[in-house]
VMD Tcl script that builds the backbone (N, CA, C; Angstrom):
set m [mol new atoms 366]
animate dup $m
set s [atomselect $m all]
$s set {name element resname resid chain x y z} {
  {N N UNK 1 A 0.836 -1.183 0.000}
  {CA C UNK 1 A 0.000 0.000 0.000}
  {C C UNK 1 A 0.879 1.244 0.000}
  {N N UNK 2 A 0.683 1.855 -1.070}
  {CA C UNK 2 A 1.147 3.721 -0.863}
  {C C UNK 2 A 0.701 4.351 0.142}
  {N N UNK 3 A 2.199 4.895 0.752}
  {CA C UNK 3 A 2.070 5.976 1.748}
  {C C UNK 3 A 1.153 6.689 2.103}
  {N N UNK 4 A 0.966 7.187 0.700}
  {CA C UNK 4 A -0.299 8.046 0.801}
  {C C UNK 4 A -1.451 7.765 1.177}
  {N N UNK 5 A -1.484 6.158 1.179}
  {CA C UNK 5 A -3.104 5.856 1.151}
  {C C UNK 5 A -3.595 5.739 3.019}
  {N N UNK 6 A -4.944 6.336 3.214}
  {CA C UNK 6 A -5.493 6.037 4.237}
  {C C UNK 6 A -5.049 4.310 4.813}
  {N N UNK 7 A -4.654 4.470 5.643}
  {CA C UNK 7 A -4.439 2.663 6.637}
  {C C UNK 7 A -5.395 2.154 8.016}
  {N N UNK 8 A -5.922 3.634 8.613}
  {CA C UNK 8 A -6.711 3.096 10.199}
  {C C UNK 8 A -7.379 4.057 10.339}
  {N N UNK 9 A -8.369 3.923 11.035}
  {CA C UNK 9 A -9.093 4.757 11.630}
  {C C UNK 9 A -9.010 5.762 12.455}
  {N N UNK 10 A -8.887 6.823 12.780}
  {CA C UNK 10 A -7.897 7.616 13.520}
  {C C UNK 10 A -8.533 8.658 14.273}
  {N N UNK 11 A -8.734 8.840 15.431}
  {CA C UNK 11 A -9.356 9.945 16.719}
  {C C UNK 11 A -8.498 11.199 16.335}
  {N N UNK 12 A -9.053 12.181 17.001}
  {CA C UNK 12 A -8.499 13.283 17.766}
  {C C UNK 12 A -9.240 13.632 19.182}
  {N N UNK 13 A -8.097 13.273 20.051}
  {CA C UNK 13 A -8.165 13.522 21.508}
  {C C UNK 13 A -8.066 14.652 21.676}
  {N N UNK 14 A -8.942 15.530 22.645}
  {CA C UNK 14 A -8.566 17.272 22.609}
  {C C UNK 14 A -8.949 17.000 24.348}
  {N N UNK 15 A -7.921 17.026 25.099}
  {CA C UNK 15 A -8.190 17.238 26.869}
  {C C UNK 15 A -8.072 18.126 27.330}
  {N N UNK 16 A -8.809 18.539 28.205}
  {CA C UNK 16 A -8.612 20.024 28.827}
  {C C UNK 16 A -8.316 19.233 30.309}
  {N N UNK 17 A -7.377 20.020 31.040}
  {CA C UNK 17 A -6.149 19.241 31.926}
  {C C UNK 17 A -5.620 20.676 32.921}
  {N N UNK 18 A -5.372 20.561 33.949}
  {CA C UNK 18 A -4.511 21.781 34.794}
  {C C UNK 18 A -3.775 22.058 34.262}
  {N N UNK 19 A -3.423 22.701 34.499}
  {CA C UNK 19 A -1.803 23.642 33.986}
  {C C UNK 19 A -0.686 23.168 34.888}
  {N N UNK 20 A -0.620 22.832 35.675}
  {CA C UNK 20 A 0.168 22.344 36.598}
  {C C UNK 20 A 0.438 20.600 36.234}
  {N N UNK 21 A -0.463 19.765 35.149}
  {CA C UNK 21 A -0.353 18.909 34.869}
  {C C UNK 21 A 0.173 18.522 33.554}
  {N N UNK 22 A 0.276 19.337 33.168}
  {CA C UNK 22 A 0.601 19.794 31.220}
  {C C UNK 22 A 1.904 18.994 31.301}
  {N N UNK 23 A 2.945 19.411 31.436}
  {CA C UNK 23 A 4.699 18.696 31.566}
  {C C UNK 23 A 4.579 17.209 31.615}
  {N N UNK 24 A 3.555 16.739 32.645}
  {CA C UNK 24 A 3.831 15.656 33.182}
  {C C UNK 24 A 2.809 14.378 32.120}
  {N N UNK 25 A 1.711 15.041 31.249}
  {CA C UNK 25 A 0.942 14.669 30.857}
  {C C UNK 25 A 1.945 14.105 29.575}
  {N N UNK 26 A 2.326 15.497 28.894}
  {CA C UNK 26 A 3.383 15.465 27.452}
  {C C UNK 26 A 4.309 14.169 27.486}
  {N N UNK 27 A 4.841 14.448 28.597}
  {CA C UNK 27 A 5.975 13.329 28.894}
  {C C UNK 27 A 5.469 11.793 28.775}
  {N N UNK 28 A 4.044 11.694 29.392}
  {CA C UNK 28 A 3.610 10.416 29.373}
  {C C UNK 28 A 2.758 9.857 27.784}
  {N N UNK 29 A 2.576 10.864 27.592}
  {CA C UNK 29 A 1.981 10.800 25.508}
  {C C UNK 29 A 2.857 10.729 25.080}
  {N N UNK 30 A 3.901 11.327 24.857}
  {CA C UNK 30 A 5.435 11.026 23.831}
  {C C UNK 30 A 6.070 9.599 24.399}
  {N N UNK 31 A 5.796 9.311 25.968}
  {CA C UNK 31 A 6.319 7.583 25.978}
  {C C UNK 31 A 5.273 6.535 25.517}
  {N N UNK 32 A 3.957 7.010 25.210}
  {CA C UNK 32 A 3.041 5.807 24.617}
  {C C UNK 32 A 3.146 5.901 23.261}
  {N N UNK 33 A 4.136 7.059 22.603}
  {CA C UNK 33 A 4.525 7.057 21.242}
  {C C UNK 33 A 3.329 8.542 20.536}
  {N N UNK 34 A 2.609 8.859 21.448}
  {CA C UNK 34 A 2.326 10.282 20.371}
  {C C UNK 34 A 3.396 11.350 19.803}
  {N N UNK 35 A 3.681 11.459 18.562}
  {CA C UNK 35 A 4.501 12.181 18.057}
  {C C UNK 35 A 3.988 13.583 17.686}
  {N N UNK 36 A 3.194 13.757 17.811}
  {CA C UNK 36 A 2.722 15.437 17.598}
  {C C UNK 36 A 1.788 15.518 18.285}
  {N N UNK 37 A 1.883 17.165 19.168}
  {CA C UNK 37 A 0.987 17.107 20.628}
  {C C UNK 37 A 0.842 18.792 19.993}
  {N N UNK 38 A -0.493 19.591 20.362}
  {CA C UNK 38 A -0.846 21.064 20.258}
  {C C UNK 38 A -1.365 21.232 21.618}
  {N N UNK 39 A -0.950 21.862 22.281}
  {CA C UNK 39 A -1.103 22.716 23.486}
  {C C UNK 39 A -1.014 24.262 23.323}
  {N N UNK 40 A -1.731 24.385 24.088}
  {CA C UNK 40 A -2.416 25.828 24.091}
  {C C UNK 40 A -3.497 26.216 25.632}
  {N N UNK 41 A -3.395 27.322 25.775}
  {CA C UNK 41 A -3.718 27.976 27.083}
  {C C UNK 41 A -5.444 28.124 27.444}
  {N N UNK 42 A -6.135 28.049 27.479}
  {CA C UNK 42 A -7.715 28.058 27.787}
  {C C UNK 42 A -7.947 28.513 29.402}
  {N N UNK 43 A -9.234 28.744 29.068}
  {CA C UNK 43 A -10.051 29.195 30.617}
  {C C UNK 43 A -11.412 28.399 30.427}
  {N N UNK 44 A -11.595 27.568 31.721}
  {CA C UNK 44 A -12.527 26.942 31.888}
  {C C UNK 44 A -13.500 27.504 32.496}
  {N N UNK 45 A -14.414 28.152 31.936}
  {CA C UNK 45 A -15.982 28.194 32.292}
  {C C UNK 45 A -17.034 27.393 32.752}
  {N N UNK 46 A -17.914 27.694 33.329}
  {CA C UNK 46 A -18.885 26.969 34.243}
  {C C UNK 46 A -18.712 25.389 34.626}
  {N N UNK 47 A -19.296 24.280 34.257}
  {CA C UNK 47 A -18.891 22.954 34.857}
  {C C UNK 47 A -17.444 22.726 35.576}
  {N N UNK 48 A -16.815 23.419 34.498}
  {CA C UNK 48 A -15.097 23.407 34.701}
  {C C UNK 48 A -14.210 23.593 35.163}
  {N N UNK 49 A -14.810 25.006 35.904}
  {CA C UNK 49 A -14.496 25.341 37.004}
  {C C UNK 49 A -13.685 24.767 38.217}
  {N N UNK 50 A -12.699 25.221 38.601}
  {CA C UNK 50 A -12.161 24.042 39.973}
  {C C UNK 50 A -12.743 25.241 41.028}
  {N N UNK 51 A -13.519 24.482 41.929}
  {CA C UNK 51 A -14.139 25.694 43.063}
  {C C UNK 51 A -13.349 25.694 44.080}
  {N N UNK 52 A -11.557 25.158 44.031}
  {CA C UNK 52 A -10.682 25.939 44.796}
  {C C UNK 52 A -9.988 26.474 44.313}
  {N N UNK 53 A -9.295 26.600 43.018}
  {CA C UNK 53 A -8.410 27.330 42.540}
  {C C UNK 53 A -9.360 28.500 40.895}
  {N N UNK 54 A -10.127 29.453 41.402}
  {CA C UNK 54 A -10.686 30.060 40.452}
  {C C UNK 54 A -10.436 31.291 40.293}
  {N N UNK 55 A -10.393 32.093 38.979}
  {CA C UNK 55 A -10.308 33.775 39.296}
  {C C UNK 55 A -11.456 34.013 39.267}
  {N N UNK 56 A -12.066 35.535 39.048}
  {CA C UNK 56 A -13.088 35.992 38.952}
  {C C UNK 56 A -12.966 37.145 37.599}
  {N N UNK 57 A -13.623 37.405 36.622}
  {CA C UNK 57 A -13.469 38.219 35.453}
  {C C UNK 57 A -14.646 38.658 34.731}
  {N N UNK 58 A -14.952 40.453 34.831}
  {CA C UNK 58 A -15.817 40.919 34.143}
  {C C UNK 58 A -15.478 40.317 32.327}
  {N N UNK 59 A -14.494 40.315 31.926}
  {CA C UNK 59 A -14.201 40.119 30.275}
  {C C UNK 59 A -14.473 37.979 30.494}
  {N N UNK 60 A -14.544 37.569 31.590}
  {CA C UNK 60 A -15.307 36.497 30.760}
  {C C UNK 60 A -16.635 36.005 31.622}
  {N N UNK 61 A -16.684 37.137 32.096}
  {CA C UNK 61 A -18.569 36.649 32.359}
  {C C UNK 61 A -18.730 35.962 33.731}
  {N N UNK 62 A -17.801 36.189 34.569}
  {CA C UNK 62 A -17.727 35.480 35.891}
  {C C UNK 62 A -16.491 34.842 36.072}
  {N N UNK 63 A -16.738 33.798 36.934}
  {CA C UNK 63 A -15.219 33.135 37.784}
  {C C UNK 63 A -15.058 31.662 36.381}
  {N N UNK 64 A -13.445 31.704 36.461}
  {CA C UNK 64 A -13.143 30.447 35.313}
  {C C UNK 64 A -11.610 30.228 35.994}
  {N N UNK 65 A -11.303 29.220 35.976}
  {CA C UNK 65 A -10.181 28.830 35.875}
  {C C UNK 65 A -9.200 28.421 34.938}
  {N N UNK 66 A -7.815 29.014 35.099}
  {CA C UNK 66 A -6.799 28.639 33.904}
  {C C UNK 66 A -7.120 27.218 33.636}
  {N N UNK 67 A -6.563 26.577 32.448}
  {CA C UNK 67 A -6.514 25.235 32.234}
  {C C UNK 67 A -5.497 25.201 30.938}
  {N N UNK 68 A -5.413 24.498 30.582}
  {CA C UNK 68 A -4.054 24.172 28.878}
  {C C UNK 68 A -5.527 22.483 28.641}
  {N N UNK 69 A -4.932 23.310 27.147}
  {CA C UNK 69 A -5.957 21.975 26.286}
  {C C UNK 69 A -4.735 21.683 25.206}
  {N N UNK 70 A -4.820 19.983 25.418}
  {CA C UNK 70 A -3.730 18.961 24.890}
  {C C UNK 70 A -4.301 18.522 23.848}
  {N N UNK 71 A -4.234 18.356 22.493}
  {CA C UNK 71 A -4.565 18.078 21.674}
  {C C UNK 71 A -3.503 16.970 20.524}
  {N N UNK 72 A -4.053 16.060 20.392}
  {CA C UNK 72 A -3.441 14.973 19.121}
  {C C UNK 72 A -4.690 13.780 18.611}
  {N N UNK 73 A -3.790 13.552 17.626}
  {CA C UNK 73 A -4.525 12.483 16.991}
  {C C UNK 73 A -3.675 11.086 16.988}
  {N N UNK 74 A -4.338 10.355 16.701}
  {CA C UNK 74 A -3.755 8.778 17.213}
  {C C UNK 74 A -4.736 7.754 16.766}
  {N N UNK 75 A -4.143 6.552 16.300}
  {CA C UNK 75 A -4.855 5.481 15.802}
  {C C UNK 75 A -6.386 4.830 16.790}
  {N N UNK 76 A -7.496 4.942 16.472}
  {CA C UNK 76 A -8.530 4.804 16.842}
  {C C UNK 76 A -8.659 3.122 17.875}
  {N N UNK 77 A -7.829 2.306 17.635}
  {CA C UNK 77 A -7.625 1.346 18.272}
  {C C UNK 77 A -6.482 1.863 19.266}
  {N N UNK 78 A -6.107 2.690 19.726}
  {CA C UNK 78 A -4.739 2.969 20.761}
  {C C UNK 78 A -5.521 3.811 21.913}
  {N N UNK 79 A -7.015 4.787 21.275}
  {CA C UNK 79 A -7.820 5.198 21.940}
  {C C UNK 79 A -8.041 4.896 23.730}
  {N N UNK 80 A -8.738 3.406 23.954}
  {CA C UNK 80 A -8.575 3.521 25.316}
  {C C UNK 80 A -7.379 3.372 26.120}
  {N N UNK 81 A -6.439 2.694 25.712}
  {CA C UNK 81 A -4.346 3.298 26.633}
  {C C UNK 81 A -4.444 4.522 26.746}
  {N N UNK 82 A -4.547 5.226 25.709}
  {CA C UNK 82 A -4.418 6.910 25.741}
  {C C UNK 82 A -5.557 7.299 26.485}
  {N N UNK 83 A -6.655 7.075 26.715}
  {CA C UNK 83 A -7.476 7.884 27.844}
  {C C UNK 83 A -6.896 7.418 29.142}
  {N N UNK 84 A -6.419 6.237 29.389}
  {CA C UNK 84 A -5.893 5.630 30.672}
  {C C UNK 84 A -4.385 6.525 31.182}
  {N N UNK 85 A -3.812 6.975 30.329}
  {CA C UNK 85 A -2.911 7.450 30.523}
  {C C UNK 85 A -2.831 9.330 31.002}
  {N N UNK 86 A -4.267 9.535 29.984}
  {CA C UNK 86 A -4.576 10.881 30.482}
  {C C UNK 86 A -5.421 11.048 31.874}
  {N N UNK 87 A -6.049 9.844 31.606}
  {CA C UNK 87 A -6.483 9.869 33.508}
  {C C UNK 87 A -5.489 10.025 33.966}
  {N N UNK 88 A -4.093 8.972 34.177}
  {CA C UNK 88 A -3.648 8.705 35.161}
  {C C UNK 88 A -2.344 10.313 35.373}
  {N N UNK 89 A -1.888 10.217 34.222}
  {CA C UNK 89 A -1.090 11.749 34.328}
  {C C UNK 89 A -1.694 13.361 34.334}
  {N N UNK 90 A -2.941 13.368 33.941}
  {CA C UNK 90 A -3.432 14.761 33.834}
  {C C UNK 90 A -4.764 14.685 34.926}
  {N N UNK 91 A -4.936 13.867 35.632}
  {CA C UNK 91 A -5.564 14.179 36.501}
  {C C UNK 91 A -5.084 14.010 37.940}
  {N N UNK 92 A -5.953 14.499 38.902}
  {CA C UNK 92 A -5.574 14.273 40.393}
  {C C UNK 92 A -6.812 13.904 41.016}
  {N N UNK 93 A -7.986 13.643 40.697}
  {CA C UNK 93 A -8.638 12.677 41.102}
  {C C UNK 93 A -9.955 13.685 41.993}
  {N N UNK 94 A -9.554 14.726 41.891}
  {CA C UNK 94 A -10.557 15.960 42.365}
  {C C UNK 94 A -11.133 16.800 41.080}
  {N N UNK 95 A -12.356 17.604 41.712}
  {CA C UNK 95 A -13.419 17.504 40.491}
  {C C UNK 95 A -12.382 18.822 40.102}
  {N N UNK 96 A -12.797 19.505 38.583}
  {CA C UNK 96 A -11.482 20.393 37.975}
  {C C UNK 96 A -10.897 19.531 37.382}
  {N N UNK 97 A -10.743 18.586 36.864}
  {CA C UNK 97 A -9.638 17.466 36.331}
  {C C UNK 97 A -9.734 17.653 35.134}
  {N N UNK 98 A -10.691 17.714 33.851}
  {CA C UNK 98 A -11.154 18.247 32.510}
  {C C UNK 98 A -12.013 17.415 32.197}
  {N N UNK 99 A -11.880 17.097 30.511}
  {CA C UNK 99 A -12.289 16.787 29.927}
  {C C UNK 99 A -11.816 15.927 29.083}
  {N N UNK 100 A -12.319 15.053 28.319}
  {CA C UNK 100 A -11.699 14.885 26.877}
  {C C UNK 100 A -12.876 14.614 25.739}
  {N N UNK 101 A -12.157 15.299 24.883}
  {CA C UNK 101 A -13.575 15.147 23.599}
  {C C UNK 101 A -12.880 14.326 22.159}
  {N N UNK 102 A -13.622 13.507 21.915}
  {CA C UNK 102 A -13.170 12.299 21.263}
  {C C UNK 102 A -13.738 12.222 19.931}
  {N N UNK 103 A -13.321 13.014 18.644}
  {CA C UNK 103 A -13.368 13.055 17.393}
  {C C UNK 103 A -13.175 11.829 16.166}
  {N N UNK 104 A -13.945 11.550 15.467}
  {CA C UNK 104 A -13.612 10.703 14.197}
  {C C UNK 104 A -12.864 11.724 12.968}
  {N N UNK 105 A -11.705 11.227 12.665}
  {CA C UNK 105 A -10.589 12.379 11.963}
  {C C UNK 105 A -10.661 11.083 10.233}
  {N N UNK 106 A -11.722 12.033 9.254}
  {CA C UNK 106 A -11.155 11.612 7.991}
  {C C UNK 106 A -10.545 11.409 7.499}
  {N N UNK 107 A -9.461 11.927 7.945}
  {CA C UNK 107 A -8.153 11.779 7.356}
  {C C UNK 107 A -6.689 12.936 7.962}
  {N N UNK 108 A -5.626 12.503 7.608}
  {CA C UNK 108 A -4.599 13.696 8.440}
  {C C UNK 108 A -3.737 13.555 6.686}
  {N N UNK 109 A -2.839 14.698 6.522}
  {CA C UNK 109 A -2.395 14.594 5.626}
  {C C UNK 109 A -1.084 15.592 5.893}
  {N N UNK 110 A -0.204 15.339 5.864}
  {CA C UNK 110 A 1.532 15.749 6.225}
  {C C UNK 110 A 1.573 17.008 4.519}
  {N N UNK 111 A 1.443 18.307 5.180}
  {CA C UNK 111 A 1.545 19.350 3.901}
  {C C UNK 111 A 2.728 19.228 3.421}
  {N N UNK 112 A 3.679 18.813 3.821}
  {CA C UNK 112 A 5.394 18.663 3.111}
  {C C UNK 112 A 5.473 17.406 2.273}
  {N N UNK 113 A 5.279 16.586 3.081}
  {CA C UNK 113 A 5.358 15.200 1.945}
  {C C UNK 113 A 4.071 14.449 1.348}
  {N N UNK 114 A 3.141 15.289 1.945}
  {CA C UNK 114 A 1.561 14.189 1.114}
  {C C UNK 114 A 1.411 12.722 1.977}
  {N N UNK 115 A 2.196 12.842 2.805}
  {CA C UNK 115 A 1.673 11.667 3.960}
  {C C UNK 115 A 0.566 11.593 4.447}
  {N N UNK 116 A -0.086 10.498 4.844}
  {CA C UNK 116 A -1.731 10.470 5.195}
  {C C UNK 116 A -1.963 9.429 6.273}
  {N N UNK 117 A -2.587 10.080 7.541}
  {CA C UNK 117 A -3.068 9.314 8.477}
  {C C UNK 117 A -1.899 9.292 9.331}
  {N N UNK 118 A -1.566 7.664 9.960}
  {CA C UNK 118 A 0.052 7.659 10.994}
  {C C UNK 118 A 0.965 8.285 10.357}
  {N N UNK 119 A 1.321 8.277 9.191}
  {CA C UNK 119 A 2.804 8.410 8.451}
  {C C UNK 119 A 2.545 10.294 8.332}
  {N N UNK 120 A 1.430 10.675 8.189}
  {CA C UNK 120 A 1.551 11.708 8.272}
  {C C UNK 120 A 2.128 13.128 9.802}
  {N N UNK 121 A 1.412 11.550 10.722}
  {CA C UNK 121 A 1.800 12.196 12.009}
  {C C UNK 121 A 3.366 11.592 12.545}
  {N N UNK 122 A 4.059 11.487 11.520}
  {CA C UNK 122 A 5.856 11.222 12.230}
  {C C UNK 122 A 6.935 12.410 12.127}
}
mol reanalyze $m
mol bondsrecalc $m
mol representation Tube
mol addrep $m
């Protein structure tokens, strides 16, 4: 089969996680083999809230807490290891812990070489 061609079925995991857990999370996705991770800074609004560590803010409509949202994609059969792993590193077991939202990804495609799907994500 050509490179190019679609091979598996493939998620995108998007977790919203503490900030204080981000380092420790990365570290444990790059040892189950995720090779490309997007992180980025967020504020958690209402449910999301941790009701001990919160600010308070007229520009977002009340109290939210910092959070970082971890984002990759990964073979659709590797799916439950990788939630086990984001439990076990990005959470602490108190409510505030996040989320994860669990996408069906048509396809991934590498803009430099025309790679598609895993090969695209190396």
């Amino acid at each position: 089969m050509s490179p190019t061609k679609a091979t598996k079925a493939m998620k995108e995991l998007k977790t919203i996680t503490r900030t204080d857990s981000v380092a420790r999370l990365v570290a444990a996705l790059k040892t189950a083999g995720i090779t490309r991770l997007w992180v980025s800074h967020v504020h958690s609004i209402g449910a999301g809230v941790d009701p001990e560590d919160y600010r308070l803010s007229f520009d977002e409509g009340g109290t939210y807490t910092e959070k970082a949202k971890v984002e990759f994609v990964a073979p659709a059969d590797e799916v439950d290891a990788l939630l086990e792993v984001i439990r076990e590193y990005g959470g602490t077991g108190h409510r505030g812990d996040g989320v994860v939202v669990l996408t069906d990804v048509s396809g991934v495609v590498n803009v430099r070489t025309g790679d598609r799907d895993r090969l695209a994500l190396l």
